[in-house]
C-alpha positions in Angstrom: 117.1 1.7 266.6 114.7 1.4 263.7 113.2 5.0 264.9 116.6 6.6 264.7 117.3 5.3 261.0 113.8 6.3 259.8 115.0 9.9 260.8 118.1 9.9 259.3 116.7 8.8 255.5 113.5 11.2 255.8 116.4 13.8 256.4 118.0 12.7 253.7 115.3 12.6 251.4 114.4 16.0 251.9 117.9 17.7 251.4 117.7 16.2 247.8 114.3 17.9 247.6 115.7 21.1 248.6 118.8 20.7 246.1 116.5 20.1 243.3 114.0 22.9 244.0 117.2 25.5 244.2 118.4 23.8 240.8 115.2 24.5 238.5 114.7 27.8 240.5 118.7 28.9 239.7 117.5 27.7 235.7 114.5 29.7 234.9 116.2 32.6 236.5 118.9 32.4 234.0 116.3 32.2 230.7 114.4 34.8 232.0 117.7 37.1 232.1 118.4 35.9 228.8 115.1 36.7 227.6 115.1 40.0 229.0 118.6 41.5 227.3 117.2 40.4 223.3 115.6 43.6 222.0 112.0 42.9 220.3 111.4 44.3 216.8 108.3 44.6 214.3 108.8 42.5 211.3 107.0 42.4 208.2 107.2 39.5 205.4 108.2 40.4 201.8 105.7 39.7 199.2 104.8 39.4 195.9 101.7 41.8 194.7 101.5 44.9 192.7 101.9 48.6 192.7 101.2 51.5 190.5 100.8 55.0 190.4 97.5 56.5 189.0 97.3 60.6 188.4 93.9 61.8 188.4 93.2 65.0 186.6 91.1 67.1 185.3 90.3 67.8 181.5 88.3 69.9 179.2 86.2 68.7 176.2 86.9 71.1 172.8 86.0 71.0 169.3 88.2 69.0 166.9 87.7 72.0 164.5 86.0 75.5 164.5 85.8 76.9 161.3 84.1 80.6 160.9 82.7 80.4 157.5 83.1 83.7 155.4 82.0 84.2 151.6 84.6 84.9 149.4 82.7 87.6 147.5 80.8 90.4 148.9 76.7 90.5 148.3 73.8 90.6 149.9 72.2 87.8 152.1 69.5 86.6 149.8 68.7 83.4 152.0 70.1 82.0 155.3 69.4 78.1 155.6 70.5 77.5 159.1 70.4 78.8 162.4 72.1 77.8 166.1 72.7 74.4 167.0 71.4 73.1 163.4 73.6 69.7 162.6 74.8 70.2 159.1 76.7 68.2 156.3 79.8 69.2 154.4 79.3 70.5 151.1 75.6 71.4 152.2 74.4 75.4 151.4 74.2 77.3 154.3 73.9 80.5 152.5 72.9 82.2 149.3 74.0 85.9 148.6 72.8 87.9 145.8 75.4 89.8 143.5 73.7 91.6 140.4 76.9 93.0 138.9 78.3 89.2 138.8 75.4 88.3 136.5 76.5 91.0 133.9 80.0 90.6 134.5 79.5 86.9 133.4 77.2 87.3 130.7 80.0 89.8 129.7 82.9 86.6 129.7 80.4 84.8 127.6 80.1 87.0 124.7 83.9 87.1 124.8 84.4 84.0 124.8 82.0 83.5 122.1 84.3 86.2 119.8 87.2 84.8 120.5 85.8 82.0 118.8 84.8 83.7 116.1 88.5 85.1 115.7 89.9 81.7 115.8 87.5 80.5 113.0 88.3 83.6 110.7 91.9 82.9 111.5 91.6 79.6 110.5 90.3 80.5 106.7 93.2 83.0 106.3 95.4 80.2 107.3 93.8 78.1 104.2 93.8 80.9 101.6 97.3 82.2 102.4 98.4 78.3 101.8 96.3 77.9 98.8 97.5 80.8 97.1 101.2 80.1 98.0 100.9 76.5 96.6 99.7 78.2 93.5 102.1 80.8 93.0 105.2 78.4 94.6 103.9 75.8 91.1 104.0 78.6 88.6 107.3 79.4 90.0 108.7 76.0 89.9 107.4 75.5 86.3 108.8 78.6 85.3 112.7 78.0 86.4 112.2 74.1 85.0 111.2 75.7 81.5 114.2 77.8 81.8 116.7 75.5 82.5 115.4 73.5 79.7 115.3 76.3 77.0 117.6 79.3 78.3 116.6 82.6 77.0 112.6 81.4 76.1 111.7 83.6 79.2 113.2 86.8 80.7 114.9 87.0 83.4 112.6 89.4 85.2 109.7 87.7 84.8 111.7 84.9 86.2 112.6 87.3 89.3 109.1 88.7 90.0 107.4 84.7 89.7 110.3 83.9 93.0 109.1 87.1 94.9 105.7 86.6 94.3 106.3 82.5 96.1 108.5 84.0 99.0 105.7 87.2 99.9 102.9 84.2 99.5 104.6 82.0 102.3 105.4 85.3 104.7 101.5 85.5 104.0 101.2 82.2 105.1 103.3 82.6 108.3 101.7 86.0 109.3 98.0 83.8 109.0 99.6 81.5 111.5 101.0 83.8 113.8 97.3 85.5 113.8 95.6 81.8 114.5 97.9 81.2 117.5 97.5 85.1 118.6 93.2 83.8 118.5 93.6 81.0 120.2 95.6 82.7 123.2 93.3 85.1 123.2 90.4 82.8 123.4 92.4 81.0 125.7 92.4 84.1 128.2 88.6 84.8 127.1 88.0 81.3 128.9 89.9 81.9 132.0 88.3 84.9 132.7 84.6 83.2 132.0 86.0 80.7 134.9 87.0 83.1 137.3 83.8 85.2 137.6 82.0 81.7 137.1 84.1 80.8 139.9 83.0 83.8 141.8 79.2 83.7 140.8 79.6 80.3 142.4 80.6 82.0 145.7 77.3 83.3 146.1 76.3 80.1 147.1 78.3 79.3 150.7 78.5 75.8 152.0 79.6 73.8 154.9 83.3 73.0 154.8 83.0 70.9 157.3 80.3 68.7 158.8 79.2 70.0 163.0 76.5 71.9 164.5 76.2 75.9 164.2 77.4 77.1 167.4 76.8 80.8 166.3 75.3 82.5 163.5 76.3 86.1 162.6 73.9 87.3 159.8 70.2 87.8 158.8 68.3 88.0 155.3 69.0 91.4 153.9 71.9 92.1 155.0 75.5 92.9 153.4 78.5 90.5 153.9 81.5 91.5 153.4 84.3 88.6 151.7 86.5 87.3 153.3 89.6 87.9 151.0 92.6 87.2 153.0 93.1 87.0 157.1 93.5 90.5 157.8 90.0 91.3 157.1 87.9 92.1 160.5 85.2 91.1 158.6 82.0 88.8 160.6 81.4 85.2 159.3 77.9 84.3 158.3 78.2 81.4 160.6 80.6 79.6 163.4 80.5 75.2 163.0 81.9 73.3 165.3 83.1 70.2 164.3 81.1 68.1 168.0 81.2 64.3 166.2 85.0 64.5 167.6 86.1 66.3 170.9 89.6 66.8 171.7 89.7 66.1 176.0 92.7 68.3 177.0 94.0 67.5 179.9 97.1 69.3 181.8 99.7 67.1 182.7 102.2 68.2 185.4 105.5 68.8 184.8 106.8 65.9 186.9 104.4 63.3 185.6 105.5 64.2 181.5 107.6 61.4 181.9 105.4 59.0 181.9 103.3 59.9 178.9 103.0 58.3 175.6 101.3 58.1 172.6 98.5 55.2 172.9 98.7 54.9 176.6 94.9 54.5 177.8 93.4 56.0 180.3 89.7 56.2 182.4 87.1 59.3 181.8 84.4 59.9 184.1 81.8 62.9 182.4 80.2 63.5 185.7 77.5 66.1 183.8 76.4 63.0 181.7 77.0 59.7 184.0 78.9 58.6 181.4 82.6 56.7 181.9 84.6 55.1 178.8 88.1 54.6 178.5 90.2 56.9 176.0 93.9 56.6 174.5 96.4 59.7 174.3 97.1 60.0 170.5 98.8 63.3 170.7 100.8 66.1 173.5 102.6 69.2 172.9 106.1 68.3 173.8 106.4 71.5 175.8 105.4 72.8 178.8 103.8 75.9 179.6 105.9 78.3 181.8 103.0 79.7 183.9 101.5 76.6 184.8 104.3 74.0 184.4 102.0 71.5 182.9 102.2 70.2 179.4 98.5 69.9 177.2 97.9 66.2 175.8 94.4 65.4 174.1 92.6 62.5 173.8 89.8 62.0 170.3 86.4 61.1 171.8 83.8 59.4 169.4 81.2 61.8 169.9 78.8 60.9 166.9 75.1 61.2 169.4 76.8 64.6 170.5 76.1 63.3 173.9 78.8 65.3 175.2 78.8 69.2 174.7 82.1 71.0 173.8 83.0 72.7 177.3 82.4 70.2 179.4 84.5 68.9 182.1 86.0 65.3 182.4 87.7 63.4 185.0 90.3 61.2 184.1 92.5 58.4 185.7 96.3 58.1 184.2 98.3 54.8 185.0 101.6 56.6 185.7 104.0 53.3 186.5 102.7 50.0 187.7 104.6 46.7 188.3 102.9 43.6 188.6 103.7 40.2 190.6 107.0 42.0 191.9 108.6 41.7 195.8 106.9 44.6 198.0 107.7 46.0 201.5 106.6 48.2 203.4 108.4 51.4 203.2 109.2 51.9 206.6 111.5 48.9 206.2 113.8 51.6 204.0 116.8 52.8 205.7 119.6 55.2 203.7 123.4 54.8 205.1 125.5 57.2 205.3 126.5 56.2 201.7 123.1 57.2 200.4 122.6 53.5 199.6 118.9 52.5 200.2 119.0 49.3 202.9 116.9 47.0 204.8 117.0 45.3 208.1 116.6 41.4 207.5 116.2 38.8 209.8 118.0 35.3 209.4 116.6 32.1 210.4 118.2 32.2 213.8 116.8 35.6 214.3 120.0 37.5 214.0 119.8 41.1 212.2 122.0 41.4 208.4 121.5 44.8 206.8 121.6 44.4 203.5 121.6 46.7 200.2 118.5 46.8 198.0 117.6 48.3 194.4 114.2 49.9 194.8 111.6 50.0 191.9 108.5 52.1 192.3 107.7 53.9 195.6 104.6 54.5 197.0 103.0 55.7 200.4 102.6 52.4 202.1 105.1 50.0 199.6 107.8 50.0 198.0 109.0 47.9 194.9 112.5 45.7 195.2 114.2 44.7 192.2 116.9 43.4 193.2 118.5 42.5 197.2 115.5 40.4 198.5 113.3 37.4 198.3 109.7 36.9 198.8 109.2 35.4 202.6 112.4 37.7 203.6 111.5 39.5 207.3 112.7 42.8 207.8 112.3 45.2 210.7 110.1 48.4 210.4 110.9 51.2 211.9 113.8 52.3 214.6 116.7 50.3 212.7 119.1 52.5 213.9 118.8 50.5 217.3 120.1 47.6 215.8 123.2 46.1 215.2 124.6 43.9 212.5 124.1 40.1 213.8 122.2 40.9 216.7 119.4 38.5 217.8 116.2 39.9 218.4 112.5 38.9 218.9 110.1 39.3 215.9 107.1 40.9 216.6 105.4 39.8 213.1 102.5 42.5 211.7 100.5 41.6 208.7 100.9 44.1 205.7 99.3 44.8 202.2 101.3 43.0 199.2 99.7 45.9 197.0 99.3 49.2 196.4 97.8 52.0 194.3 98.9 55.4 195.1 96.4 57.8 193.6 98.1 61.4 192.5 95.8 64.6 191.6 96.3 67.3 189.6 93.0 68.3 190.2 89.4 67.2 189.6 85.8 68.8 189.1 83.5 67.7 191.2 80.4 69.1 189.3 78.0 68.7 192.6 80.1 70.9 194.9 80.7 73.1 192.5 76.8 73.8 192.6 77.4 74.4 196.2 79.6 77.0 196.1 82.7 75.1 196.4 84.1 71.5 197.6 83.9 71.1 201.0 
């Protein structure tokens, strides 16, 4: 009896065993099912960091002036003072040309000046005498007609007559001394501005520096015969060629799609490879235009260049911040999707996993990131790559990947490289 019920529980007991082994094995079968029908996706995290554009180019070091200095009368070199690559001053004397016939043509000015001065002074005395003699005759007049009026017929009426014509032909002597003064003193006047023009040129003969810089070329020796220099269509040589080196202009060729970007006091980095030498430089002037064969526009930089350190010539490397933003929401830019309305979009997961593609304003763009004003948060997920195989408010499993919050995209419009140059090309 008690063997019979013993069987009949341990019977029992194990069909409840079963049961519950068929439950939990009927569960995990159903999660796993689940599991298997929600697609997995790469997600990537919004941040905050920056990104900018830098253009790298290459520029050109030039003079900030080349003057060719010419005389401005012709002569013969007497002396030359300097020779190439001698630093010299403004105002200093470069050259001194000898010019005999200005000697005599001077000494010429002077005796005329000198006579003209003579004139004026001889002028001047007939000026006094005609006046003194035309107050004495204008009296005797005067006395005449008042003894007339006073006793009429004491003196005749001619003597009367010739006494008024002798006052009126005094003062027409007086006026034709004046007129001869003023025709002295023009002429004197003329007598000195020739004196200053040939002093003026004998003055040419010495030639100075207008401008301070070295002597990048010299075109005459002692002895020989210059010609002036009297207006720009003279093929004449200069005596020398100074470059103005204390200043460089760096040019530098900025392409066409980059102009945008450029304005006056933007800074920017120089590397002079030839001289180890890196500073950082400010545009303070561009053409406005751009050249039709090459599409780029020129824009100079002024480089202090007072230990003429740097040679005009030279090449320069330099770094041009384009566009930056700074502390501003990034994402990768395979996170960017366009709709069929041409509307930039991303793929961003909610909390519960589920996919909402949403519109987004997109700032600057580089290779790797992109910039989002506007449309998302930093800590946002969004799926990269393959969005098309997802579907508004679908759930899928994030396969989070760790990305860059910032960027520098790095543009060239060419660069010198100075080393493989020497090797007979870049390699």
């Amino acid at each position: 009896m008690n063997k019979r019920l013993f069987s009949a529980s341990a019977a029992g007991v194990a069909f409840i065993a079963a049961l519950g082994i068929a439950s939990c094995h009927d569960g995990n079968s159903t999660s796993e099912a689940k599991a298997a029908t929600v697609p997995s996706a790469r997600v990537a995290v919004a941040q905050r960091g920056d990104i900018s554009q830098i253009l790298t180019l290459a520029g050109q070091f030039q003079p900030y002036q080349v003057v060719d200095v010419h005389p401005k009368v012709s002569g013969y070199m007497k002396k030359i003072n300097v020779d190439i690559g001698d630093f010299v001053r403004q105002g200093e004397t470069i050259a001194i040309l000898e010019v005999p016939e200005l000697q005599a043509q001077l000494q010429q000015t002077v005796f005329q000046l000198k006579q003209s001065q003579e004139e004026i002074t001889r002028a001047q005395h007939e000026v006094k005498s005609a006046e003194a003699l035309n107050y004495a005759l204008h009296a005797e007049s005067e006395r005449l007609q008042q003894a007339a009026a006073t006793r009429p017929g004491l003196i005749a009426q001619q003597e009367l007559d010739d006494s008024n014509a002798k006052d009126l032909n005094s003062q027409a002597q007086v006026d034709a001394a004046k007129s001869a003064l003023a025709a002295a003193q023009q002429h004197a006047e003329a007598a000195r501005a020739e004196n200053e023009r040939v002093q003026a040129l004998k003055n040419y003969t010495t030639v100075t520096a207008p401008i301070a810089g070295v002597v990048i070329w010299r075109y005459a020796d002692t002895g020989a015969l210059i010609q002036g220099g009297t207006n720009s269509n003279d093929q004449t040589l200069p005596i020398v060629r100074i470059s103005q080196s204390s200043l460089l202009r760096l040019r530098i060729p900025v392409p066409e799609d980059d102009i945008r970007y450029v304005h006056e006091g933007d800074q920017l980095q120089v590397r002079v490879d030839a001289i180890n030498r890196t500073f950082t430089g400010k545009i303070v002037r561009f053409t406005r235009s751009v050249n039709f064969e090459t599409r780029t526009m020129e824009t100079e930089v002024d480089v202090d260049n007072k230990n003429l350190s740097i040679a005009p010539g030279m090449y320069a490397n330099t770094a041009l911040q384009l566009a930056s933003g700074h502390n501003v929401v990034t994402i990768p830019v395979d996170a960017l999707v366009i709709n069929a309305q041409q509307q930039r979009t991303v793929y961003v997961l909610g909390a519960n996993n589920h996919v909402h593609i949403r519109r987004v304003q997109v700032g600057l763009e580089g290779s790797k990131l992109a910039e989002i004003d506007q449309g998302m948060n930093p800590g946002d997920r969004v799926i990269l790559g393959g969005q098309e195989k997802y579907q508004e408010n679908e759930e899928v499993s994030p396969l989070v990947t760790t990305e860059p919050a910032s960027e520098t995209v790095h543009e060239t419009g060419g660069t010198i490289d100075l080393k493989a140059d020497a090797n007979g090309g870049n390699q």
